[in-house]
C-alpha positions in Angstrom: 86.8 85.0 76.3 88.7 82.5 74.4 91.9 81.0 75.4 94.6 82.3 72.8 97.5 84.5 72.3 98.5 87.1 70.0 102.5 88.5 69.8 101.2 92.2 70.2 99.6 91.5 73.3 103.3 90.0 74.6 105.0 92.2 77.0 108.6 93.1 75.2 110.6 91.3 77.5 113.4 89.3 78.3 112.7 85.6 79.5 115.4 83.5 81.0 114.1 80.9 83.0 111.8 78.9 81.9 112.6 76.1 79.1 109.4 74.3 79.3 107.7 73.5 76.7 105.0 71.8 74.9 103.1 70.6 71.9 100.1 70.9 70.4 97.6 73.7 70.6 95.7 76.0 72.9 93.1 73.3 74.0 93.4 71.5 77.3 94.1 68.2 77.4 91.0 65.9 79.0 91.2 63.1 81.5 88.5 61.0 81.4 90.0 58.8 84.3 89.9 61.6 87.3 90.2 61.3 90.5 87.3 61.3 93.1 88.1 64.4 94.8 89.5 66.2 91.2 85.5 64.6 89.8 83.9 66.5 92.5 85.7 69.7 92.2 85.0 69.7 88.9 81.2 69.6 89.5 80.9 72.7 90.8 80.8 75.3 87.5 79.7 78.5 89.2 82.0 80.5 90.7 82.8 81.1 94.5 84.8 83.1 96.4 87.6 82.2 99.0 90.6 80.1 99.0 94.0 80.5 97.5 96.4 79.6 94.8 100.2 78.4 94.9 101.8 79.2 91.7 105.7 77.1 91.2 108.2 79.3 90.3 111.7 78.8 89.4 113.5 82.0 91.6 113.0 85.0 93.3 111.6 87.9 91.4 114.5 90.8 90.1 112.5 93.3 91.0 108.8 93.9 91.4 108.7 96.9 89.1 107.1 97.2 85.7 109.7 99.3 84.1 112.5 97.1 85.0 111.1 93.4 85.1 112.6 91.3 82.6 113.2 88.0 84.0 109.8 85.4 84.1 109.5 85.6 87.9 109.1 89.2 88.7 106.8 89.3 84.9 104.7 87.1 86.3 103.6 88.4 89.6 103.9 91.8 88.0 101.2 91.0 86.6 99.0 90.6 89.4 100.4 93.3 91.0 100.2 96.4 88.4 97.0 96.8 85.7 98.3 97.1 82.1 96.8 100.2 80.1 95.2 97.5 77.4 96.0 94.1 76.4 95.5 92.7 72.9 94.5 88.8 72.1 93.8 87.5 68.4 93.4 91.3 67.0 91.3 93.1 69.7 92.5 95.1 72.7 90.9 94.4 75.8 91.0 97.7 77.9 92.6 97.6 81.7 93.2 100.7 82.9 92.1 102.4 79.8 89.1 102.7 77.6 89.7 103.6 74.6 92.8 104.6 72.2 92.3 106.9 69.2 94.6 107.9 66.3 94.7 111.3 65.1 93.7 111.3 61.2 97.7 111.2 60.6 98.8 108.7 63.1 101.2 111.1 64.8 99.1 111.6 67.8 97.3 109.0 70.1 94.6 110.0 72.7 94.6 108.1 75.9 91.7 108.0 77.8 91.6 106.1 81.7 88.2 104.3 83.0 87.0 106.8 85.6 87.6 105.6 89.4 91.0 104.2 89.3 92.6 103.7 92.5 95.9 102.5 93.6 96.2 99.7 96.1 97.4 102.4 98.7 93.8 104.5 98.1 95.2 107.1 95.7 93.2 107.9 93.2 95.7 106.6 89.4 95.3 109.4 87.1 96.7 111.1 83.8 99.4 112.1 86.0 101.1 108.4 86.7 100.7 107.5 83.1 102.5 110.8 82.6 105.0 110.3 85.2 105.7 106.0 83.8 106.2 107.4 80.2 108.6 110.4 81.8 110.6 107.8 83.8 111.3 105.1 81.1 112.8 108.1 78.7 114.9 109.0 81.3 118.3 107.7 80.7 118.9 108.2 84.3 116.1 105.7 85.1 118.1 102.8 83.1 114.5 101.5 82.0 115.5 98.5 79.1 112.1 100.0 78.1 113.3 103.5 76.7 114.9 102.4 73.5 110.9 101.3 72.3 109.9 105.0 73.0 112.4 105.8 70.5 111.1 106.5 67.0 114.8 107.4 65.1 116.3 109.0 68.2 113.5 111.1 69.0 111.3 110.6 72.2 107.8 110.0 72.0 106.2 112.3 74.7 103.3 112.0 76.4 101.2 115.2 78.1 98.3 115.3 80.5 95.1 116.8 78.6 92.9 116.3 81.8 93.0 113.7 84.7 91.9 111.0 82.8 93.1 112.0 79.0 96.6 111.7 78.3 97.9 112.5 74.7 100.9 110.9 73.0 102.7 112.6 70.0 105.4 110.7 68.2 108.2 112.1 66.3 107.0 110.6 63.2 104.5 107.5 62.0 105.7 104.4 64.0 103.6 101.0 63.0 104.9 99.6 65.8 104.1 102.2 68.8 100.6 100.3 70.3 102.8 97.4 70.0 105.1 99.7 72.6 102.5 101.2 74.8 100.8 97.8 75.2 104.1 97.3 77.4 103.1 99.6 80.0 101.4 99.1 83.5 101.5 102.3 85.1 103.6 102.8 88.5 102.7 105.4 90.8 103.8 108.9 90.7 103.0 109.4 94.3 105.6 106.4 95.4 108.3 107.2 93.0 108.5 110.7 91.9 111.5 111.5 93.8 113.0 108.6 93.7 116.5 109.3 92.0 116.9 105.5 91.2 113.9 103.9 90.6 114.7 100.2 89.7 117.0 100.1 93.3 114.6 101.7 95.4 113.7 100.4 99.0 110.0 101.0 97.9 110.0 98.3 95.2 110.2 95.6 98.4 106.5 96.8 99.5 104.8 97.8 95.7 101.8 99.6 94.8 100.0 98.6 92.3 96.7 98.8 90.4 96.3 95.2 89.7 94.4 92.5 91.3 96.1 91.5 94.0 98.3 93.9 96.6 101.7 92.8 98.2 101.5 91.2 101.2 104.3 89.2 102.4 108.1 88.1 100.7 109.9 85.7 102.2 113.6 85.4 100.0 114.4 82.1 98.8 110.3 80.6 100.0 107.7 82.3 98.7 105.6 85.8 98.3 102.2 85.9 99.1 99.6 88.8 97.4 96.1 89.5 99.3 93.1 90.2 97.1 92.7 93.4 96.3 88.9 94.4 96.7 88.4 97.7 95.3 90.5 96.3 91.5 88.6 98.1 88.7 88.0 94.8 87.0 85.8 93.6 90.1 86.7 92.1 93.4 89.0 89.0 92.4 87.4 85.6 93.8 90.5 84.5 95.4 91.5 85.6 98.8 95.3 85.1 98.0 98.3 84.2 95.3 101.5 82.8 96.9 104.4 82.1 94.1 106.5 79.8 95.9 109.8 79.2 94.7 111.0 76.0 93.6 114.5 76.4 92.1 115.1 72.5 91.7 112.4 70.8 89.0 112.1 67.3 90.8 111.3 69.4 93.8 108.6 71.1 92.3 107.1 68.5 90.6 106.4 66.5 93.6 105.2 69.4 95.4 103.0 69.7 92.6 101.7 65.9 92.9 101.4 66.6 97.1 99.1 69.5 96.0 101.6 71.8 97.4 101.6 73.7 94.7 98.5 74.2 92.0 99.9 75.9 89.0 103.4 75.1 87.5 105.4 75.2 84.0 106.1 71.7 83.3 109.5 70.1 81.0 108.3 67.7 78.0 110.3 64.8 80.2 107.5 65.7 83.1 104.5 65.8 80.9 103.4 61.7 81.4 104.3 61.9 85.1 101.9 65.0 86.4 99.3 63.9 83.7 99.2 60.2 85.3 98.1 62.0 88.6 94.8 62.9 87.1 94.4 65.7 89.1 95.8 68.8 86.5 94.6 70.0 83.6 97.5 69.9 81.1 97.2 73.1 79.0 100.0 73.5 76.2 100.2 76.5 73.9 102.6 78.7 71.7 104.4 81.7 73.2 106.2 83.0 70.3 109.4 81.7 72.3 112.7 81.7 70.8 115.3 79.4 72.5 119.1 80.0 71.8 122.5 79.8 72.9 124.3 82.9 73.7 127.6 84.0 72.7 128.8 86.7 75.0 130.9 89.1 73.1 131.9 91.1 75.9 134.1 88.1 78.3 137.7 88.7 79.3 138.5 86.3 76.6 137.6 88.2 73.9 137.3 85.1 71.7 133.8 85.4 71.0 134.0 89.0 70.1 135.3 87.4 66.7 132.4 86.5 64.4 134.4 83.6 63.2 134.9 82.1 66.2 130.7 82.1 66.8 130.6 80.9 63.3 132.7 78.2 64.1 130.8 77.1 67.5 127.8 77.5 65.8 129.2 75.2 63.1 130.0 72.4 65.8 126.2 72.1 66.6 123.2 70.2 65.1 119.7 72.0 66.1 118.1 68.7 65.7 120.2 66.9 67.7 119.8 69.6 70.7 115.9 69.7 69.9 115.9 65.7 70.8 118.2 66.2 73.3 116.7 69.0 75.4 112.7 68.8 74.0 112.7 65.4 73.2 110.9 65.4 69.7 109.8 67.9 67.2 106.5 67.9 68.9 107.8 70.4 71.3 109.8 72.7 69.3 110.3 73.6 65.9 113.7 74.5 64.3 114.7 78.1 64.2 117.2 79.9 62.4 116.1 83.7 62.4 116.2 85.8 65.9 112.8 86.7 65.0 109.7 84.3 66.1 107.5 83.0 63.5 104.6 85.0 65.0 106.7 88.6 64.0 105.7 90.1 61.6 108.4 90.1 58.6 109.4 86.4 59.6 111.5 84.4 57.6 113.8 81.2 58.1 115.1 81.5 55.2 118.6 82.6 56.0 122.5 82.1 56.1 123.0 79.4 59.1 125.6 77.7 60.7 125.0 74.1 61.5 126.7 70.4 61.6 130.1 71.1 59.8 132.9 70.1 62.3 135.5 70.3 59.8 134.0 73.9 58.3 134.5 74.8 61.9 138.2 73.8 62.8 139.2 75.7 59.5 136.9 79.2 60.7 139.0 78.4 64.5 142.5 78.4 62.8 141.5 81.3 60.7 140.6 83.2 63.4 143.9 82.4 65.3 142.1 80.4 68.0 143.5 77.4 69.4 142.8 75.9 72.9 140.3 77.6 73.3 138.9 77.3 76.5 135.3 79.1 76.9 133.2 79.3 80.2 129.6 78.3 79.9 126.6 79.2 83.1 124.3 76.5 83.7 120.7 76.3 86.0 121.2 73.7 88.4 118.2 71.7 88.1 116.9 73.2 85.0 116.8 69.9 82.8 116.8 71.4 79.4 119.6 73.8 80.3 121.6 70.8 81.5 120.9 68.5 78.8 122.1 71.4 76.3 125.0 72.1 78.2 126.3 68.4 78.5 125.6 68.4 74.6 127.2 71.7 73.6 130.3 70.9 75.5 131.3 67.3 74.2 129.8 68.9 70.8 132.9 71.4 71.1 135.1 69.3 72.7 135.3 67.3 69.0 136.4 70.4 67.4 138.9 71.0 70.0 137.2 73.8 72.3 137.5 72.5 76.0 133.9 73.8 77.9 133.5 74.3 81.4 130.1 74.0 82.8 129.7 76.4 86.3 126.5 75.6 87.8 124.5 77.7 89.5 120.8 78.2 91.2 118.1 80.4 89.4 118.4 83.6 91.1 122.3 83.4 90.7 122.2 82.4 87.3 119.5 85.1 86.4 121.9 88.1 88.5 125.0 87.0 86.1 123.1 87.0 82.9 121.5 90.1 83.1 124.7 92.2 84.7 126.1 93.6 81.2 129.0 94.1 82.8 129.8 90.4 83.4 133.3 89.4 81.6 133.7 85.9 83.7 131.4 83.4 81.0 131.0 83.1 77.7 128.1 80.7 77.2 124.4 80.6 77.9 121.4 79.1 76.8 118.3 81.3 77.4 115.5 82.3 75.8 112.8 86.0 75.2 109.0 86.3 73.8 109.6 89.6 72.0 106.0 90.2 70.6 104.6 90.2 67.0 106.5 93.5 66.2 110.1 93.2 64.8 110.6 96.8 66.6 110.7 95.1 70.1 114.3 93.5 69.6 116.0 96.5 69.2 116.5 96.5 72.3 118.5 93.0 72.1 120.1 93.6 69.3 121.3 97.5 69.0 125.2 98.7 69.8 125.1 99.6 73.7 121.2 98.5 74.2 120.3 98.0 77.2 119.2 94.3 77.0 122.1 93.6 74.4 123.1 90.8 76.6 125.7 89.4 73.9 127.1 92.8 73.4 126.2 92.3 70.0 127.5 95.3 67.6 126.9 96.2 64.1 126.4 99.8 63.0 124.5 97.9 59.9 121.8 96.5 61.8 121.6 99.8 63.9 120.9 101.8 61.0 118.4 99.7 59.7 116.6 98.8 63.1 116.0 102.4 63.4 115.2 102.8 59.7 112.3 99.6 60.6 110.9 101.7 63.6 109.7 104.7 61.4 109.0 103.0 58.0 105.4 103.7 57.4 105.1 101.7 54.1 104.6 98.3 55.0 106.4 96.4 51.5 109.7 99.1 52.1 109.5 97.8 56.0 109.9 94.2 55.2 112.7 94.5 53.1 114.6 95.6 55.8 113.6 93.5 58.4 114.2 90.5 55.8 118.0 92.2 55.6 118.1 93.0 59.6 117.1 89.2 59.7 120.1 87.9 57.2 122.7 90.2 58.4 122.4 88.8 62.4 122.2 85.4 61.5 125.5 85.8 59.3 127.0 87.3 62.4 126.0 84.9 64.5 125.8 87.3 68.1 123.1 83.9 69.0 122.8 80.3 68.0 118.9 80.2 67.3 117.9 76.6 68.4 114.0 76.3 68.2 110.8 78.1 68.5 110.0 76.5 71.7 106.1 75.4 72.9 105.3 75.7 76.6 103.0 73.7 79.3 101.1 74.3 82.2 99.9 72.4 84.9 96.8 73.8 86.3 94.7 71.6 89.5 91.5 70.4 88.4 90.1 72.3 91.8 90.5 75.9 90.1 88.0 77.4 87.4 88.2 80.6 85.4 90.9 79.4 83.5 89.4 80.1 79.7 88.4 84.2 81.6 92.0 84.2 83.0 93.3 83.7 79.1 96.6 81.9 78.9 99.5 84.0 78.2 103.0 84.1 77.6 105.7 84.4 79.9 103.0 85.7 82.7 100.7 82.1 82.6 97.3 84.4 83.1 96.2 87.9 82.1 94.0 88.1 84.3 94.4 86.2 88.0 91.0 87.5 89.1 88.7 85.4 87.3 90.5 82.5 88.8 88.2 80.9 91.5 88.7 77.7 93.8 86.1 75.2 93.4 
């Protein structure tokens, strides 16, 4: 399988932590100059069975749940953890826990059918009935899943009904374009484990998941590491490795040498890191696009209420230069490419040609005295050791400082910088740079983007953009549904809920001492699709 990406095949999800990135394409970089022991490793093509891998990650997982995950953490060893019905690279679906997905004649209904077999990691047979029971959950609004609004098709549900054990039929309200785009989101969870569960995302049982994936939960150590044992009845065939430990490395310089000590083998590496690891000769540099939008976040909802004025993010916006925080926090062009729209240039309807605020100090101290705002003093949460987050905040706050906003900078460690983002109810900041990988569909950011959403993080709210992001969900004819993602598009950035900042590139370090990499495929937000092709050589 080749290595490449595709924005349908991108879980609609929320990604907060990671700001590495990278340039170039999806072809490793070669060493010619290897090490002895990385040269021997290398010789050995077939692969074997045994060892381990040590993935770097930046903070504890959220929640190991598929219906809930939305930070890069929990995403990732979701992955391993729980099978995805079908995944889809360059076009094509590769099946998981399904094998095949038809169409009725008039697109209203889709016929699921599961590979025969399926077991969860507890024994259990995975049937109709979970896929079922994952659908029922994430329309519950009593579930809270930041999934449900996708199932949505102009406020109707899309329901799902068990035909047999292994056939489960979908009908939708109406034609949606975007609705495998949706149901490539879902991994199944198990019905046995959850069904009376009254809160899923804060159940006790999400500490010791069940999965289909893989690798099964083993061991979590908060604040260290969590460890995943091969799993060796996976559909997909017994993985090679014995175990996956994602050890957590909240400080970059820490990780890095780590990485160098062969402490850990896989890692997301900053531009600023790039010449250092690849000096080592002992990784496999592997850049690639994730359909990544970096931006600054104006939080609408803080105790301020400044930033609930769309002046006042005019203005701010105003007071910045996107080429100027590219260098800064990317260091050239090579890693990150300008962006103006909230959509990423692999969406479909993409445009960059709209209304933007940039570089105008003096266009911004008029919009702050016509708003009424003066001394304004705004809050702004920062990852400690996170270098592009604290480049960009050392920039955005002298940046406002010259147009007379005063910025204070609260640092903070990953897992308590992820808790405060994604708590809606959080009134105490009003800046933050983050960042999401939405997929190729424009119908995945309703959820960021709608009044009251549930991962509306900037409280953003227009009853213009509602209307049409519904309107977008159900349009059938493909020429009416641009034209209103092209207006969706112009009326948010005129807003200005987010200060796009670049369509960011992302790199990997991978030791020269595991193969399987091209099987694996590359993939956003998650690093592999697949972790059990991965061997040690």
């Amino acid at each position: 399988m080749k290595r490449g990406l595709s924005g349908i095949a991108v879980l609609m999800l929320l990604t907060f932590l990671i700001s590495a990135c990278s340039g170039g394409n999806n072809a490793a970089s070669t060493n010619t100059n290897a090490s002895p022991a990385a040269t021997e490793a290398a010789a050995s093509t077939e692969p074997k069975d045994g060892g381990s891998l040590i993935i770097g990650v930046a903070s504890d997982p959220q929640v190991l749940n598929p219906n809930y995950a939305g930070d890069r953490v929990s995403l990732t060893i979701d992955q391993a953890l729980y099978a995805p019905l079908f995944q889809v690279n360059n076009g094509e679906k590769t099946f998981y826990l399904a094998e095949s997905l038809t169409p009725s004649e008039d697109n209203l209904t889709y016929t699921l059918k599961l590979k025969d077999g399926l077991t969860w990691h507890d024994g259990e047979k995975l049937t109709a009935d979970d896929v079922v029971f994952t659908i029922d959950s994430i329309l519950d609004e009593k579930q809270n899943s930041f999934l449900r609004a996708n199932f949505l098709i102009n406020d109707q549900p899309i329901t799902a009904t068990k035909v047999d054990d292994l056939t489960v039929e979908f009908k939708l309200p109406q034609v949606s374009p975007a609705f495998e785009a949706t149901l490539v989101q879902v991994s199944p969870i198990p019905k046995h484990i959850f069904e009376n569960e009254a809160d899923i995302e804060k159940s006790t049982k999400n500490a010791a998941p069940v999965g289909s994936g893989p690798f099964k939960f083993k061991e979590y150590k908060a604040g260290e590491y969590l460890t995943l044992e091969r799993f060796d009845n996976y559909f997909g065939g017994k993985p090679h490795l014995d175990s996956v430990t994602y050890r957590i490395a909240k400080d970059a310089n820490a990780a890095n040498l780590a990485l160098q000590n062969g402490e850990i083998n896989v890692q997301y590496l900053d531009p600023k890191d790039v010449a250092t690891i690849q000096a080592t000769n002992n990784f496999e540099i592997l850049p690639y696009s994730e359909g990544r939008l970096a931006y600054l976040m104006f939080n609408a909802n803080s105790d301020t209420g400044a930033l609930a004025k769309k002046e006042v993010r005019q203005a701010l916006s105003l007071a910045l230069s996107r080429d100027e925080l590219i260098q800064t926090a990317y260091t050239s062009s090579e890693y990150a490419d300008p962006a103006k729209s909230f959509l990423t240039p692999d969406a479909l309807y993409f445009t960059n040609d709209v209304t933007t605020f940039d570089n105008d100090a003096a266009k911004a101290k008029e919009l702050l005295a016509a708003a009424g705002e003066s001394n304004l003093k705004l809050r702004y949460i920062v990852q400690s050791g996170n270098k592009a987050q604290e480049a960009i905040s050392l920039y955005v706050q002298q940046k406002l400082k010259e147009i007379g906003v005063e910025v204070e900078l609260q640092n903070m460690d990953s897992s308590a910088w992820v808790q405060k983002f994604i708590d809606l109810k959080a009134t105490d900041y009003e800046l933050a740079l983050t960042g999401y990988i939405m997929g190729y569909d424009p119908d995945a950011y309703r959820i960021l983007f709608t009044t009251g959403a549930s991962s509306n993080y900037s409280h953003y709210s227009n009853p213009e953009v509602d209307k049409l992001l519904n309107e977008g969900a159900g349009e059938a004819d493909a020429t009416k549904r641009g034209e209103i993602y092209k207006q969706v598009q112009e009326t948010i950035a005129a807003d200005a809920p987010i200060y796009p900042i670049a369509y960011t590139k992302t790199v990997v370090a991978v030791s020269k001492n595991y193969g399987g990499i091209d099987e694996a495929v590359l993939k956003p937000v998650v690093i592999f699709e697949d972790l059990s092709k991965i061997y040690q050589k």
